[in-house]
N, C-alpha and C positions, 0 to 999 in steps of 0.2 A: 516722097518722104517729107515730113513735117518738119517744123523747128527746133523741134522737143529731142528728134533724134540726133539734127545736125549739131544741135548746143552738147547732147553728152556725149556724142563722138568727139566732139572739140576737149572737152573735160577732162575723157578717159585717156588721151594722148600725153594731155599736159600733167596729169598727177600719174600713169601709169609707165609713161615712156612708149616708144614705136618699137618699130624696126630693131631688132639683134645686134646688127649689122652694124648700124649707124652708132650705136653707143661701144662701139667695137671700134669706131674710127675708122670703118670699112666703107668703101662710096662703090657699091656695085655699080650703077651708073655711069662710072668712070671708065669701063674698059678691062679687059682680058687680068691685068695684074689684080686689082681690087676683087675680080670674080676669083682667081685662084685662092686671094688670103680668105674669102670669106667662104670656098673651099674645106680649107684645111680647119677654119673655124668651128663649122658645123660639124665637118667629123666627130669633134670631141663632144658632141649632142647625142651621141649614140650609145652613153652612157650614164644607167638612172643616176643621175649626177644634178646637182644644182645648177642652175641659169648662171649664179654668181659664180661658183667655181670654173665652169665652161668659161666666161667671160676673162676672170683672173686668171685662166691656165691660158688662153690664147693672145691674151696680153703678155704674157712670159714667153713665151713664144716665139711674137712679133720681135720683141724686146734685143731676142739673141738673135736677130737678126735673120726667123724662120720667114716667108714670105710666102711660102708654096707648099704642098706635100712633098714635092719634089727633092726640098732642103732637107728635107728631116732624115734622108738616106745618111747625108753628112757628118750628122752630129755622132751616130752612133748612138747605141741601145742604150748604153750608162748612164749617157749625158741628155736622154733623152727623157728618161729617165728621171735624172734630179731633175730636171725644167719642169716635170710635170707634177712631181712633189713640190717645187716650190708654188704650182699653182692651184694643189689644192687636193690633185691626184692621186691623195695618198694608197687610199684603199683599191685604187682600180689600176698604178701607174706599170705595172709591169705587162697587164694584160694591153691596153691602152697603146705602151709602146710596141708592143709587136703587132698591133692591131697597125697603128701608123705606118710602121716600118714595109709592114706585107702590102697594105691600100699604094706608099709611096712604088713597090717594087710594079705594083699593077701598075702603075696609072703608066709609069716611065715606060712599059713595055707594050701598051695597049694606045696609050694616048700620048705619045714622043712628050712625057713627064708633066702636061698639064691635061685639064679637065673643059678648056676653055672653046674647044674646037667640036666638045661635044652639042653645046648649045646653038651652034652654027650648019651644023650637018644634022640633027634630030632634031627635027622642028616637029614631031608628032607625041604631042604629050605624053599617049601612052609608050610609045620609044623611050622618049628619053627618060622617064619613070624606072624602067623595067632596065636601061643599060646601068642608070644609077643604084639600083637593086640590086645589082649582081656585084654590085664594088663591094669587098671586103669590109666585116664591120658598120657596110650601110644596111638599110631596111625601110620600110616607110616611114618612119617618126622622121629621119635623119635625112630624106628624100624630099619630102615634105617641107621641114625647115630651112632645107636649101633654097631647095624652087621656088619656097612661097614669096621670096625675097626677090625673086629674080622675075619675076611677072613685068611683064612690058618691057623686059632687058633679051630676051631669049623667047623664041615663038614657039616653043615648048615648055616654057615655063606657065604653067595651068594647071597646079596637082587643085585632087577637092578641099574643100574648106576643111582645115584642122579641127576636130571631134571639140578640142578646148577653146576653138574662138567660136563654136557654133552655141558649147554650152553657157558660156557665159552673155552672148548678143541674146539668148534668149531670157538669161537671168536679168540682166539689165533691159529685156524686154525690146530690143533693137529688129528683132527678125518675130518673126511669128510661127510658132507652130503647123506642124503640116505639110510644108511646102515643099519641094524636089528643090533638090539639089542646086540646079541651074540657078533657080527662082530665087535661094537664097543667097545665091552669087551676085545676082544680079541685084538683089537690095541691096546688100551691103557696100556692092562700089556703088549705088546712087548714093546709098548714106554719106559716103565718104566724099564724092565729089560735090555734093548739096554743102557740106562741112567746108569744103575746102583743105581737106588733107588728103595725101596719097593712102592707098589701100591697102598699102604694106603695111602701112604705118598701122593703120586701122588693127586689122586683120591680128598683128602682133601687140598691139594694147590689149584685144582681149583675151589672148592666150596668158599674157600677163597676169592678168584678173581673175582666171580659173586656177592656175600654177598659186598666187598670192591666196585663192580661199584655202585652197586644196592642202597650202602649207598652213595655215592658223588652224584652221576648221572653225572659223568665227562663224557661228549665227547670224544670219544676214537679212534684213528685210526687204530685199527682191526691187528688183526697178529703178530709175535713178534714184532712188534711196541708197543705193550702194554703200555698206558701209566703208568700201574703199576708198571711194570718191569722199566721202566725208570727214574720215579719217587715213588720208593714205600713208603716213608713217607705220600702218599697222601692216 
């Protein structure tokens, strides 16, 4: 890969942001606790809901002191409730909490109340795919968003490249048309480590960049022309 690619993977980081996680104040690299909160995080991704809403309702969250799915049995349905209306939840918050509520009653009866032992005993991506698909409330979007954050933390953390960071690496012309699967996996971590950023990061800059056209529907003229990169307040 060129320099052309490593300069606007450098670019697309800095004016689009990385990683979920990390602007969640979530350090998955840290250990079983930070996997659980970024857990219970992505749940709330499992509904056509806003990045920023998700972000401010799991900040409300953290806030009361939620850490795990495990807490939320705690709080009870009411109070689980207002938290999630103050985060933004309005229109989905009843559905939302019984969604929480049922996920926390699994995980405590399946998984002794965390999710963090499944990454240690499922080391076969399509396993650990398919036991995360079966959690209440999840599905591949919400599978997907986990795992992809969790790549080099968990030896089953491998799901395929997100539909929206494949469609925008192409928009910005980063990956090439054509290619399998693999091939394109494997450009984009050389992109990234040519860059010198990690691949999460990468990976969720341009899901950012698809999610940011998809909500303007700006007219774009394609390639590091990005009109995001040029104007990214838009």
């Amino acid at each position: 890969m060129g320099t052309a690619e490593s300069t606007l993977a450098r670019e697309l980081l800095r004016q689009l942001g990385g990683r979920f996680s990390t602007e969640m104040g979530i350090d998955v690299d840290a250990g079983d606790a930070e996997i659980e909160r970024w857990f219970l995080a992505a749940t709330l991704f499992g509904t056509r809901i806003s990045t920023s809403i998700v972000e401010r309702t799991a900040g409300v969250l953290f806030d009361a002191g939620i850490r795990s799915i495990a807490d939320v049995e705690a709080l009870g349905w009411h109070h689980l409730v207002e938290l999630l209306d103050s985060g933004g939840y309005v229109r989905y918050d009843y559905r939302t909490a019984d969604r929480l509520l049922e996920l926390a009653r699994r995980v405590e009866a399946r998984e002794d109340g965390g999710v963090a032992t499944l990454g240690r005993t499922l080391t076969e991506p399509a396993q650990l795919m398919e036991a995360l698909d079966a959690l209440p409330g999840w599905g591949p979007t919400t599978v997907g968003v986990f795992l992809r954050e969790l790549r080099g933390v968990w030896p089953g953390a491998e799901p395929p490249l997100d539909a929206r960071t494949l469609e925008a690496a192409r928009h910005l012309q980063l990956l090439a048309s054509g290619t399998s699967e693999g091939a394109r996996a494997e450009d984009l971590a050389t992109i990234a480590a040519d860059a010198g950023v990690d691949r999460r990061d990468l990976e969720c800059a341009l899901v950012r960049c698809t999610l940011a056209h998809r909500r303007h529907a700006e007219p774009c003229p394609g390639g590091p022309r990005c009109v995001l990169l040029d104007h990214p307040s838009s």
